[in-house]
C-alpha positions in Angstrom: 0.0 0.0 0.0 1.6 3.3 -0.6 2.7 5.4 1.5 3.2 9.0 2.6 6.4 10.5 1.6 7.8 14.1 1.3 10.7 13.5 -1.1 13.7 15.6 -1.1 15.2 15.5 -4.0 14.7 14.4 -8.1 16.5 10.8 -7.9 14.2 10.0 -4.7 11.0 10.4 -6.5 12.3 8.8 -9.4 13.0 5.6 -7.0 9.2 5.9 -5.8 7.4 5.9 -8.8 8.0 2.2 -9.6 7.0 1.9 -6.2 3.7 3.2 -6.7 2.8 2.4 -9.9 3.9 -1.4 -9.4 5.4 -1.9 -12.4 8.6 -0.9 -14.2 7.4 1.8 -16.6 8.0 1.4 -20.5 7.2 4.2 -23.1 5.2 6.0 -20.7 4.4 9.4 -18.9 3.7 9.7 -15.4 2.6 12.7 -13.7 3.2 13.4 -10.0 0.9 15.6 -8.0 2.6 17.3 -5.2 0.8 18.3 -2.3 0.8 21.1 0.6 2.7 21.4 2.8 5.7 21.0 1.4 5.2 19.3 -1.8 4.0 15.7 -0.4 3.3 12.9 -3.0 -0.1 12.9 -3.8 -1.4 11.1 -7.2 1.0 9.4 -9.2 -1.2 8.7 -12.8 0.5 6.9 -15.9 -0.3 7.1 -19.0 1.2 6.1 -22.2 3.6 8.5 -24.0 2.4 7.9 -27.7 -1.5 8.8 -26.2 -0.4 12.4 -24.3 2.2 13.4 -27.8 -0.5 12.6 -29.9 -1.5 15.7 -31.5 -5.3 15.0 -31.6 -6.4 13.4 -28.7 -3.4 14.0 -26.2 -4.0 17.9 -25.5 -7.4 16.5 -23.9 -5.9 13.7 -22.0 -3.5 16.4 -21.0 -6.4 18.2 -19.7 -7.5 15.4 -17.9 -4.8 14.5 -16.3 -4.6 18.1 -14.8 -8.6 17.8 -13.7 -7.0 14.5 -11.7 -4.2 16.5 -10.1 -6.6 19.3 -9.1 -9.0 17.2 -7.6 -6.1 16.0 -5.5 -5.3 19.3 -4.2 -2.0 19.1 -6.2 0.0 22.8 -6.2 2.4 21.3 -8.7 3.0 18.7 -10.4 6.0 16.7 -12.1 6.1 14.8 -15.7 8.2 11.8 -15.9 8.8 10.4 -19.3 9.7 6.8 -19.5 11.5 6.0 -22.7 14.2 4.2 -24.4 16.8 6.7 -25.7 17.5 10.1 -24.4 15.3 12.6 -26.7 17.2 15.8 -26.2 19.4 15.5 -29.7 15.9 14.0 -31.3 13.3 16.8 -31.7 10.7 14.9 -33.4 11.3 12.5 -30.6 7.5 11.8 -28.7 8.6 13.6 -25.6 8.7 17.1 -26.8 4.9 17.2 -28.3 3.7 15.0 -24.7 5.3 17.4 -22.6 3.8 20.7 -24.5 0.5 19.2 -24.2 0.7 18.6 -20.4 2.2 21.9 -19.8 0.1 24.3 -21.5 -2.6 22.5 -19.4 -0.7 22.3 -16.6 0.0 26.4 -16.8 -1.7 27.2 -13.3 0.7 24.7 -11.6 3.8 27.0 -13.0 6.5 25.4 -15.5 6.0 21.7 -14.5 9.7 20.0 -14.0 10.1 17.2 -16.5 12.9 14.2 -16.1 13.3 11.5 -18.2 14.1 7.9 -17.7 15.8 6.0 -20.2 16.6 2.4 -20.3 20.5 3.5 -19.0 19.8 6.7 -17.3 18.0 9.1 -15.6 17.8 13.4 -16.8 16.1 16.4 -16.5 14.8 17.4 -20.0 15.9 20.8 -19.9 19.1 20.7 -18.2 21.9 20.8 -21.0 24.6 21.1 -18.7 26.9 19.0 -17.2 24.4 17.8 -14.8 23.0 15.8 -17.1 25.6 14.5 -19.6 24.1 12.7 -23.4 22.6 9.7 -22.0 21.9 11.1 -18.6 23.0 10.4 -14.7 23.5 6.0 -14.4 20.7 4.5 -13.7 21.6 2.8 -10.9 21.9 6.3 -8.6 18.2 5.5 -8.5 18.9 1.9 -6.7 20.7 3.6 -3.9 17.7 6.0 -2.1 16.5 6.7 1.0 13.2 6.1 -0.2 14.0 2.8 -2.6 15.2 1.3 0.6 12.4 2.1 2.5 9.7 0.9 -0.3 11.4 -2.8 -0.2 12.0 -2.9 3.6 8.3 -2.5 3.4 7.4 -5.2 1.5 7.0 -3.3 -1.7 7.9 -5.4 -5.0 8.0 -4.0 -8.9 6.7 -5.9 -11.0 8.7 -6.3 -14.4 5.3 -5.9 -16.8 1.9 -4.0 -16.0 0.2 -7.3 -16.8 2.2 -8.8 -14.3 0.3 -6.6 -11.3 -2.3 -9.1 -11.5 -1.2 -12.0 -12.6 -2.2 -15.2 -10.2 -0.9 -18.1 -11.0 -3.3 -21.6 -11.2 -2.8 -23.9 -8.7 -2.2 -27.9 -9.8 -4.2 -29.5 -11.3 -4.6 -32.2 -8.4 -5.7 -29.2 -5.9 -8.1 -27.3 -8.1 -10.2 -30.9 -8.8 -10.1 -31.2 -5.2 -11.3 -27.4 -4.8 -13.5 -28.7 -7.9 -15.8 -30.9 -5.9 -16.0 -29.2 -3.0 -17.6 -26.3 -5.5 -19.6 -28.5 -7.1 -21.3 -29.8 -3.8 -21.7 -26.7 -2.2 -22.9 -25.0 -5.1 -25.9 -28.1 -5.8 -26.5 -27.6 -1.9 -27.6 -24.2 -2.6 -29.6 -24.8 -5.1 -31.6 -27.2 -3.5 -31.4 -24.6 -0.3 -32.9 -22.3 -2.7 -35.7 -24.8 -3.7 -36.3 -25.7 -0.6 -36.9 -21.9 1.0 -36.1 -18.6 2.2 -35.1 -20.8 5.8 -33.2 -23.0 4.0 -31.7 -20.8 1.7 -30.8 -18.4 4.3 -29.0 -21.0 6.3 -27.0 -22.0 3.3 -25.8 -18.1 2.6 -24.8 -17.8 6.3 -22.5 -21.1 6.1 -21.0 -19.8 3.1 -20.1 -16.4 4.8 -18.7 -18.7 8.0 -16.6 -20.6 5.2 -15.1 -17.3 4.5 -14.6 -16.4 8.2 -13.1 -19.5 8.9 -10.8 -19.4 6.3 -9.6 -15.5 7.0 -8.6 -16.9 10.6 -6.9 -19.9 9.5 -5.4 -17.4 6.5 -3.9 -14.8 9.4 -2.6 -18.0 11.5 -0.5 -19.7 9.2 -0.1 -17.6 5.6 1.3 -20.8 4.2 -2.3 -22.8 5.2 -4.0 -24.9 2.6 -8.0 -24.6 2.8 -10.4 -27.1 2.4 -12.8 -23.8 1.9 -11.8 -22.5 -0.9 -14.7 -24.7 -3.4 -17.5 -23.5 -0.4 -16.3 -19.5 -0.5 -16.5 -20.1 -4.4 -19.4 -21.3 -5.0 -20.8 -18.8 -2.1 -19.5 -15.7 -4.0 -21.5 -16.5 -7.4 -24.9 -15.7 -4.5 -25.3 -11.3 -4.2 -26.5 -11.8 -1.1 -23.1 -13.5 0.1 -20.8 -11.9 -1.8 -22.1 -8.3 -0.4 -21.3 -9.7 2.3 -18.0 -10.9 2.1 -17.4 -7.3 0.9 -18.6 -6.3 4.0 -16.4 -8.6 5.9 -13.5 -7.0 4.3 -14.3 -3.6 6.2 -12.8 -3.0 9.8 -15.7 -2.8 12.6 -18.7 -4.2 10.8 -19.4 -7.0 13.5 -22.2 -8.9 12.5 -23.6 -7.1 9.3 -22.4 -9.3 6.8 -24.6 -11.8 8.6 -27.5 -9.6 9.0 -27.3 -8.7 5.5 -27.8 -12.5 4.6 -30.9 -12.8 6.9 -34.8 -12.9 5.6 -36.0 -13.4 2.2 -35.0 -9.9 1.2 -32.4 -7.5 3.5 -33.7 -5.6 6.3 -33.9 -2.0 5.5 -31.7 -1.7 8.7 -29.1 -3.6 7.7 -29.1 -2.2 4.3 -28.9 1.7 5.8 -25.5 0.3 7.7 -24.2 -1.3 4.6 -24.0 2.5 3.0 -22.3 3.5 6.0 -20.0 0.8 6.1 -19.0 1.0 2.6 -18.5 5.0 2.9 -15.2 4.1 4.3 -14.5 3.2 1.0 -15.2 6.2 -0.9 -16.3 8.9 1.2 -13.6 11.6 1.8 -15.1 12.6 5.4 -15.5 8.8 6.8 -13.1 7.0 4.3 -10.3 4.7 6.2 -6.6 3.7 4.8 -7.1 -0.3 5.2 -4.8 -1.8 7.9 -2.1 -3.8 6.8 -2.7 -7.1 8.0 -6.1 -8.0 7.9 -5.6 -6.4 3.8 -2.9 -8.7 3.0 -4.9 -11.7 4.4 -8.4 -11.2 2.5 -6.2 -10.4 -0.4 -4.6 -13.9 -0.2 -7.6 -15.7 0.4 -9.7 -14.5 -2.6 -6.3 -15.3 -4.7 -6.1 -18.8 -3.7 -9.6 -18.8 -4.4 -9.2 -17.3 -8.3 -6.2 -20.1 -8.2 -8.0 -23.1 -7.1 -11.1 -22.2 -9.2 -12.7 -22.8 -12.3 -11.9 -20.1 -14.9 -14.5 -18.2 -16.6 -16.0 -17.9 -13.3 -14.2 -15.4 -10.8 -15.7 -12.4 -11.8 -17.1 -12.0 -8.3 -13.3 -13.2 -6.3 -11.6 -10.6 -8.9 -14.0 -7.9 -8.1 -13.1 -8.1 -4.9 -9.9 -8.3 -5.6 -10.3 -5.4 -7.4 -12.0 -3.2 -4.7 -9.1 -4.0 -2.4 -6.5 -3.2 -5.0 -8.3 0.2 -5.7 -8.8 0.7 -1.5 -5.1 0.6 -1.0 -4.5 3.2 -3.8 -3.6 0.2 -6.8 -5.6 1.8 -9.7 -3.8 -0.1 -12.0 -4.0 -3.6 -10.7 -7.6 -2.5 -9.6 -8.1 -2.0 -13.3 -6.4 -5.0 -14.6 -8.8 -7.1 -12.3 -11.7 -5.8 -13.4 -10.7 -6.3 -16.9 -10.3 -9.8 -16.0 -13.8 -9.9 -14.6 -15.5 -8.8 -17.3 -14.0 -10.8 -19.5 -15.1 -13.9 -17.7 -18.5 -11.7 -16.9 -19.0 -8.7 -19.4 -22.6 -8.6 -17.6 -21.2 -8.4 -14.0 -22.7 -5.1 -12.5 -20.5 -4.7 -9.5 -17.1 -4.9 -12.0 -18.9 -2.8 -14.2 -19.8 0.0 -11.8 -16.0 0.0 -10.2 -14.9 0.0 -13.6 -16.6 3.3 -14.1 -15.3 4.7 -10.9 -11.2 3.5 -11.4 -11.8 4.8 -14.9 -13.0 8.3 -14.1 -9.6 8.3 -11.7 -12.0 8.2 -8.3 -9.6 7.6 -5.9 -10.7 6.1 -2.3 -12.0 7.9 0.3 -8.7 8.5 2.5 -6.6 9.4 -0.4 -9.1 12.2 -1.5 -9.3 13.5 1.8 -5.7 13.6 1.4 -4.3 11.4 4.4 
């Protein structure tokens, strides 16, 4: 999850982007807000370069990236431009017709500082002295920060590829039959809960939220724990009812709501006025939260062992929820990549499709927009 730096110079900000990002950048432009007081790192957006130099469409994503940093409170900004080859001796090079775009909008911001990475160094664009010699500084300055050191102590890993943010590898074939017909029974168990009626279909969604529960708490015991769960939690999630819940469950102080929300025929109107509020930790800038560490990293892990143990085609709901937890910590682009994957295996799924909408627009979570 990122966290809340003030960075004092040029190289430690270049050592941070990665960082936040995820990913090693390629052919791209980032954009930096920096926040009062003191220029603290506020929204780090990426884009790629061809898209902000084109001459057509990039002086409007230029626009909108600025719309981004001024919802974030931003007071200036930086460009970083991720590319192979130094472009100073090139003028036709991409980087001179991106960086006009994002400066004339940028203009209220001041004359936004632009560096450039290359795939041996590391510059400022307009700096033609010495500071900056043909090629730029070595690239391996950047490997040597305060703040790189910092980011990895942390836990914090780059990925090589952007694809690679959410990749989740399947698990053996052995385990996922196993998972297979665990999934299978639970999943013909609810159906016949479901034909049976609203008692019997309620007890069914409430064992499928204790599968969950159960498997969280064996999760935060032992990280390297196999679970027998994984086919019920499955199977559970295709149900609204109990995936809302599980949503709910990954939310700090909700006690018993995910269970309450599971109760009756239909939810009580009580229990669905508390889910708002619950879920406006989320989004909301006044009652938003930052998510706590530990319990984040174990629901994460569980709803990946359950996308690797399951059947594919249908995790839509486990990589939504991926997804929301992704975009709660402040990964937009692994957020994005995971709903991708949803819809692909769902284009009709309506919870995927309506955080799609909000990653897309650049909402970020509540905490981050009330500028924690």
């Amino acid at each position: 999850m990122p966290a809340t730096l003030r960075l004092r110079e040029p190289r430690e900000m270049l050592a941070l982007i990665p960082h936040q990002i995820g990913f090693r950048p390629v052919e791209s432009a980032v954009v930096v807000s920096l926040r009062p007081p003191r220029g603290r790192v506020g929204l780090v957006v990426r884009v790629d370069l061809d898209a902000l130099a084109d001459e057509v469409t990039g002086p409007q994503l230029a626009r909108t990236l600025v719309a981004h940093l001024d919802r974030d409170g931003a007071r200036s900004a930086v460009l970083v431009v991720y590319t192979a080859t130094d472009p100073r001796p090139h003028p036709a090079h991409l980087t001179w017709a991106a960086v006009a775009h994002l400066r004339e909008a940028a203009h209220l911001l001041g004359q936004v500082p632009v560096w450039v990475v290359t795939a041996t160094g590391y510059l400022a664009l307009d700096c033609d002295g010495e500071c900056c010699p043909p090629g730029g500084r070595p690239l391996v300055e950047l490997d040597s920060t305060q703040v790189g050191a910092r980011m990895v102590l942390a836990g914090s890993a780059v990925a090589d590829r952007r694809d690679d943010l959410a990749l989740i590898v399947p698990a053996d074939g052995e385990a996922r039959r196993a998972v297979s017909r665990v999934r299978t029974r639970w999943a013909t168990r609810g159906a016949r809960a479901a034909a049976e009626g609203a008692s019997a279909l309620e007890r069914w969604r409430l064992d499928s939220l204790s599968a969950w529960r159960d498997q969280v708490r064996s999760a935060a015991a032992d990280p390297a724990a196999h679970g027998s769960r994984w086919g019920r939690i499955e199977a559970g999630l295709r149900d609204r009812r109990v995936r809302d819940g599980v949503l709910l469950a990954l939310l700090p102080d909700v006690g018993t709501l995910p269970e309450d929300l599971v109760r009756g025929p239909e939810p009580a109107q009580t229990a669905l006025v508390r889910m708002d509020e619950a879920l406006a930790r989320l989004y909301d800038p006044v009652r938003g939260v930052r998510p706590e560490q530990r319990p984040w990293d174990v629901h994460v892990r569980v709803l990946e062992q359950v996308v690797a143990h399951g059947r594919a085609g249908e995790q839509a709901p486990a990589c939504t929820l991926l997804a929301v937890l992704a975009w709660w910590a402040g990964g937009g682009v692994r957020a994005e990549l995971l709903l991708e994957r949803a819809l692909r295996e769902d284009p009709e799924y309506r919870l995927a499709q309506l955080y799609a909408q909000a990653v897309g627009a650049g909402m970020p979570p509540g905490w981050v927009a009330a500028g924690d």
